[in-house]
N, C-alpha and C positions, 0 to 999 in steps of 0.2 A: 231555394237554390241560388237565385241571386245574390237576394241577402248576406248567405253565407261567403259567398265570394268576395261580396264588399269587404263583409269582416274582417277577412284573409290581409286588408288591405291599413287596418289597423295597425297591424304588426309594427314590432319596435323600431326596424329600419328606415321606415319609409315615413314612419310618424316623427321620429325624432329629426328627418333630414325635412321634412314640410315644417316641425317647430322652430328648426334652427333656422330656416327664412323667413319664417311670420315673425322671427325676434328683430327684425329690418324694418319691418312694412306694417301697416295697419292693414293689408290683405288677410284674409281669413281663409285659403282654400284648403278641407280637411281630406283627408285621403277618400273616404269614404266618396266627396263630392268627384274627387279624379274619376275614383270607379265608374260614380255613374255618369258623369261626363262622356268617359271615354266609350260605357255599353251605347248611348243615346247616340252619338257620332257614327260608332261602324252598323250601329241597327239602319239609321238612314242609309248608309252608303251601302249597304247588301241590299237593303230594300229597294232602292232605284235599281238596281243588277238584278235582281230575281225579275222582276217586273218584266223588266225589257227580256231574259229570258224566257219567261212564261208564255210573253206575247212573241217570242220569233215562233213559240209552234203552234199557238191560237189564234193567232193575226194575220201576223206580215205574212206569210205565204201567200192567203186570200187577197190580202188588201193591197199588197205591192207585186208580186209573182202569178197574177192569174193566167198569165202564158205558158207559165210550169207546169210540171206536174207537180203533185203536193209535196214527193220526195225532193225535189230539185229545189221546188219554190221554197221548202224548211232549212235546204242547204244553203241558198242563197241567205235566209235570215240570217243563221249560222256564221255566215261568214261575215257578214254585216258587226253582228255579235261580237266577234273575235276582235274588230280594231279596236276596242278601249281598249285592251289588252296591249295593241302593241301601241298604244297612244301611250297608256301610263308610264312610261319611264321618260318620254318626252317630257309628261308632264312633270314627273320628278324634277324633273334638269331646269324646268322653266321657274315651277316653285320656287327652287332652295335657292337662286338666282335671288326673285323678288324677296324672299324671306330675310337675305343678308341685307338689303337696301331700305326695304321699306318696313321688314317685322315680322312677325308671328303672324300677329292678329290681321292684318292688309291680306296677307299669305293667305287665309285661312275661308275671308272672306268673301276673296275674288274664287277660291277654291269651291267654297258650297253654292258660291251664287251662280257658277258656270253650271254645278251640277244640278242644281234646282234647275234651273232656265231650259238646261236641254233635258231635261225628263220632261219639263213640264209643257215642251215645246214638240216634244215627241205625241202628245195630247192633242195637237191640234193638226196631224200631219196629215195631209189630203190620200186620197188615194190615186193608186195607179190610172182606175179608171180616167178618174176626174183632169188629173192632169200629166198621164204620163211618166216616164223617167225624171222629173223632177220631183215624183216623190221621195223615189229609190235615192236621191242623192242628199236630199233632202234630211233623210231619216241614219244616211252615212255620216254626215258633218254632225248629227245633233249626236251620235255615237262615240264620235271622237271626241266631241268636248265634252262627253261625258268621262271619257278615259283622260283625256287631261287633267278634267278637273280632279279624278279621285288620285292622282298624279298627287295634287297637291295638298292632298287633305293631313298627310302626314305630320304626328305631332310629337311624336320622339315618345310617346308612353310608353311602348314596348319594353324599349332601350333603358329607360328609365326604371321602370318597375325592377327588369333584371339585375341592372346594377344598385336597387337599392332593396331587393328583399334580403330578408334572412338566409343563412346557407337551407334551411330547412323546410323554408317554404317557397321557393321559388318555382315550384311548378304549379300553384294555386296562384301566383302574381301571375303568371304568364298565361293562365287562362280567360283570365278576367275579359279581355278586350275580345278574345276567340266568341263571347255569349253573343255577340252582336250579326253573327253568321242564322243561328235557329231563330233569333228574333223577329230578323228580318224577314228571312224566309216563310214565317209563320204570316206575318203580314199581309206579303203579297200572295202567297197562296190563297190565305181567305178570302181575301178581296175578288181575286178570280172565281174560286170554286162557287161564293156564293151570287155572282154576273152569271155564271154559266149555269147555275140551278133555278135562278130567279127569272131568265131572260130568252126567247125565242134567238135560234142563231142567226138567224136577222137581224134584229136589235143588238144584238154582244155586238158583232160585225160591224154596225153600221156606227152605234154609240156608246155602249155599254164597255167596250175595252178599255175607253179613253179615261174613268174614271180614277183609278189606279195611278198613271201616273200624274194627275190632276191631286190625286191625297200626297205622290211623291215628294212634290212644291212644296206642300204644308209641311210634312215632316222635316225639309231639310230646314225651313226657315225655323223651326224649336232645334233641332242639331245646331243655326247656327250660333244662337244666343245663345247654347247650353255649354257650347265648348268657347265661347268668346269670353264668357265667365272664367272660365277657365284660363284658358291659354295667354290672355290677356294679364291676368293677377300677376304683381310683382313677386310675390311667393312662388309662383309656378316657374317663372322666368330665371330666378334666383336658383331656384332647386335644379334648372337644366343648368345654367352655367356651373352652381358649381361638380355637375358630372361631367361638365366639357361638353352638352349632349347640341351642339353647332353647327347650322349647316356650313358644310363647305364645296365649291364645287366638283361636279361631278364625274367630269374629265381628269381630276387630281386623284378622287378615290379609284379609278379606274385605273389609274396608272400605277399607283403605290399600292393598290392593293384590291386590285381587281380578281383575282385567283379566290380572295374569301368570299366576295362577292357570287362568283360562278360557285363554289362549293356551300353555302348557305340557301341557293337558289334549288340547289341540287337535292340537299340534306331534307326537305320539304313536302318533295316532287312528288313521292306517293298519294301524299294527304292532298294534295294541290289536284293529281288527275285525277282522284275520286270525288273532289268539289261537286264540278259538274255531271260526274256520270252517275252524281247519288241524285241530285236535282234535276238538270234542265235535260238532261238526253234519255233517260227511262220516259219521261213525257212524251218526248222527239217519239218516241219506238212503239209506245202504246196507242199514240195516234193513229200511226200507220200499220200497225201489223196485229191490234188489239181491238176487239169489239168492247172495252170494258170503256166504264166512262170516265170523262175527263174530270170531270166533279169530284169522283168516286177518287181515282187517281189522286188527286190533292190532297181529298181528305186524307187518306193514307199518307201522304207526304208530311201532311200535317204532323202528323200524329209522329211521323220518322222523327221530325224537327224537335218536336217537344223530345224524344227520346235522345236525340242528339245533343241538347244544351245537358241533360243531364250526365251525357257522356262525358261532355267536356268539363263538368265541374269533377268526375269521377276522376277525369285524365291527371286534373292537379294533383288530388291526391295520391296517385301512383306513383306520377314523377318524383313528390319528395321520398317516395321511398326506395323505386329502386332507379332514379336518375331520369332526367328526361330525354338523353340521348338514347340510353338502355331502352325505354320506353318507344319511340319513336321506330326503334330500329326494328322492336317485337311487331308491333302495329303495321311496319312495311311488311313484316313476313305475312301474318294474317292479311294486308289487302292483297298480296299474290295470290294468298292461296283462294282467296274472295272470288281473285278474277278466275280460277282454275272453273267455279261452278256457278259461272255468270249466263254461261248458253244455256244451261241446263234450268238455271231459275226463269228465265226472261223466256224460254220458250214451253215452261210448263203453263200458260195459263194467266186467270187472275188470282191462284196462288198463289203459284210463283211468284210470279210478279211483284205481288206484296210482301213477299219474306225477300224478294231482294232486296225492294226499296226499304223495309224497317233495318232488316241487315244494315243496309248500305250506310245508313244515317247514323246507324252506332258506332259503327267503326269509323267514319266521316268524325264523328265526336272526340272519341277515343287518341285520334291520330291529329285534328287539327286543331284539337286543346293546346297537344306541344308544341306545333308547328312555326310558333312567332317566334324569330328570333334564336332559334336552337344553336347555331354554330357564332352568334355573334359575337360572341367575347374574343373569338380572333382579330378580331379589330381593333385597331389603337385606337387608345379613347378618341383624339379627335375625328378618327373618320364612321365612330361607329353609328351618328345619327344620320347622314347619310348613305354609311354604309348597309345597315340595315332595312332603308326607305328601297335602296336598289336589288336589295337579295330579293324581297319579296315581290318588285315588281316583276321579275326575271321568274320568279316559282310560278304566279299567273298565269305570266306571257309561255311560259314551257308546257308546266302541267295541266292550266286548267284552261286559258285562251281559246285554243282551238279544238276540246276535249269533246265539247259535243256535235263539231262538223265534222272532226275526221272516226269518231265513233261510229256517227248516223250512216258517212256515206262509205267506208269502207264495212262497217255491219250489212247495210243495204246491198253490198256487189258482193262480197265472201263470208257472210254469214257472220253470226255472232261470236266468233270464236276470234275476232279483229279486236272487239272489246277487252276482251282477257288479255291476250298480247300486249295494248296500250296501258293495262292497269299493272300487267304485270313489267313493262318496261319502265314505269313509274316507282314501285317499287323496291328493281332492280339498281338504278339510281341512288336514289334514299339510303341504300344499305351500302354502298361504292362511298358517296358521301363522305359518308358518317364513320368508312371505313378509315378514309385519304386523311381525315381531320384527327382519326384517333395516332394515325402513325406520325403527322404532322406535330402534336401536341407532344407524342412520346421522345422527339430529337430535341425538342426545347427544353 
């Protein structure tokens, strides 16, 4: 499935603009090595994010919140959870800053080295018991630098790929970098499910969590050589200038063209709030209102995730045929109608349960294959590499940031019927969008 993805990336357009800058430089980087550059890069950086999701409803509750109740104590993680979200566009603004001064590569390094450091620093966070509210704030700041950092981990591929695939296959370029979401997720899911099948809850509690983001450290430092190969090569650097793909800052894009920004953000928002409510908040809900096990729950997740990367290589292939706005826009209708019989799955059972969560994963695939970059061509070339860095942080920070506090705790006080609402105001969105940008395009 991969493979074939890579291959996608062979294609004439993007081969012939990678030959036309190795004919400068004795750099060698072939497309195939961008591919997987770029799947190794967002697999880290989901994988640190699933993690620390996994653990606000296996953990932190116990270890930080034992004055809670479980509900409260999983809200509070929850909300904990939510600040990278609104860190990242901070961190955007701070990056494209250091990236016009000092480079890509400096950019890139201070990027992964923040996010390794506070994952890996989240590994060693004492508990509530032991020392109080200084854990809780503790475990706030390592949060934020973890939103900062993936702030800046931005490296123009999206942008790039878009504007150098073929008319015909552009929605198989644009999936490429989406594989890094079930990767990651496959990861940190294993890593849990087999702590929690391996381990007395005593032991997970006391030592056994801490492993996880201890493997997190190690994987960003291979992400960061694998993408310094990259990003660093005068081929690579050559191929963005000449698509103009520069930061510029991000008080400028806002101002000249901040309205694409908010409708790119917008155009996403479905795929964005079913992020988490396909992942970390069906966990949140099974904990508390389900005898089934949490092991058991993963494996199923698992299993979603694997069916989800397949969705996503499916997704490319639909989009070159019937458009990827077309696509995106079918895929908001089904997550509505997803959310119309989300009480009904989540309150039949551990049947249920599990046809929402494999449901969830496919259409999570389907939809956030397209999801990168969909409206970005509105953008003049010079603002489109940061203009794109900031759609996406704004689709997070909206649909999926605080997806699983305000799911859990309005699920929790008026039933599950809060859920559907939020999936289907995500939806509702998406299709406004996609609507604004089609009549926008049609006065040009």
């Amino acid at each position: 499935m991969v493979s074939q993805g890579i291959a996608a990336l062979s294609a004439p357009g993007i081969e012939s603009s990678v030959s036309l800058a190795n004919a400068h430089t004795d750099e060698d980087v072939t497309p195939s090595e961008i591919a997987v550059g770029v799947i190794i890069g967002r697999s880290s950086e989901y994988f640190d994010f699933f993690v620390f999701g996994i653990a606000s409803v296996l953990v932190f509750p116990s270890l930080l919140f034992p004055f809670l109740s479980k509900l409260d104590g999983t809200l509070m993680a929850f909300a904990i959870f939510a600040l990278a979200f609104v860190a990242r566009p901070v961190g955007t603004a701070l990056s494209m800053a250091v990236q016009r001064r000092w480079g890509r590569g400096t950019k890139l390094t201070i990027s992964l080295f923040l996010l390794g450091a506070s994952t890996a620093g989240i590994a060693f966070l004492p508990s509530y018991a032991s020392v109080g509210t200084t854990a809780i704030v503790a475990l706030v700041l390592l949060r934020i630098g973890q939103g900062l950092a993936l702030g800046g981990t931005w490296d123009g591929l999206p942008s790039l790929l878009a504007m150098s695939a073929p008319e015909d296959r552009r929605g198989r370029y644009a999936m490429i970098g989406q594989l890094g979401a079930p990767v990651g997720f496959v990861l940190a899911a294993s890593l849990f499910a087999y702590l929690l099948s391996s381990l007395s809850t005593t032991e997970f509690l006391a030592w056994g969590w801490r492993y996880p983001f201890f493997v997190a450290f190690a994987i960003n430092v291979v992400a960061l050589f694998a993408r310094l190969r990259l990003v660093v090569g005068q081929s690579y650097a050559e191929l963005l200038q000449q698509r103009e793909l520069q930061p510029v800052p991000v008080t400028q894009v806002m101002r000249d063209e901040g309205h694409n920004v908010l409708l790119g953000a917008f155009a996403a928002l479905a795929s964005f709030a079913l992020f988490h409510l396909a992942t970390v908040f069906p966990l949140s809900w099974i904990a508390m209102y389900s005898n089934q096990s949490l092991s058991d729950v993963l494996g199923v997740q698992i299993v979603g995730a694997v069916l989800a990367a397949g969705a996503i290589w499916l997704s490319g292939w639909l989009a070159d045929r019937v458009g990827r706005r077309r696509l995106l826009g079918a895929m908001a209708v089904l997550i509505g109608l997803f959310s119309l019989v989300t009480p009904w799955l989540l309150g039949a059972g551990v049947a249920g349960n599990n046809v929402f969560l494999l449901l969830g994963f496919v259409l999570l695939g389907l939809s956030y294959g397209q999801a990168s970059g969909t409206v970005t061509a509105n953008f003049s070339t010079q603002y489109r590499y940061t203009g794109a860095a900031l759609s996406a942080d704004l689709a997070w920070l909206l649909g999926a940031g605080f997806a699983p506090l305000v799911a859990l705790g309005l699920s929790a006080k008026f039933g599950l019927g809060a859920v559907s609402l939020y999936l289907l105001s995500g939806a509702v969105c998406t299709l406004a969008a996609l609507r604004i940008n089609r009549l926008i395009e049609s006065k040009q």
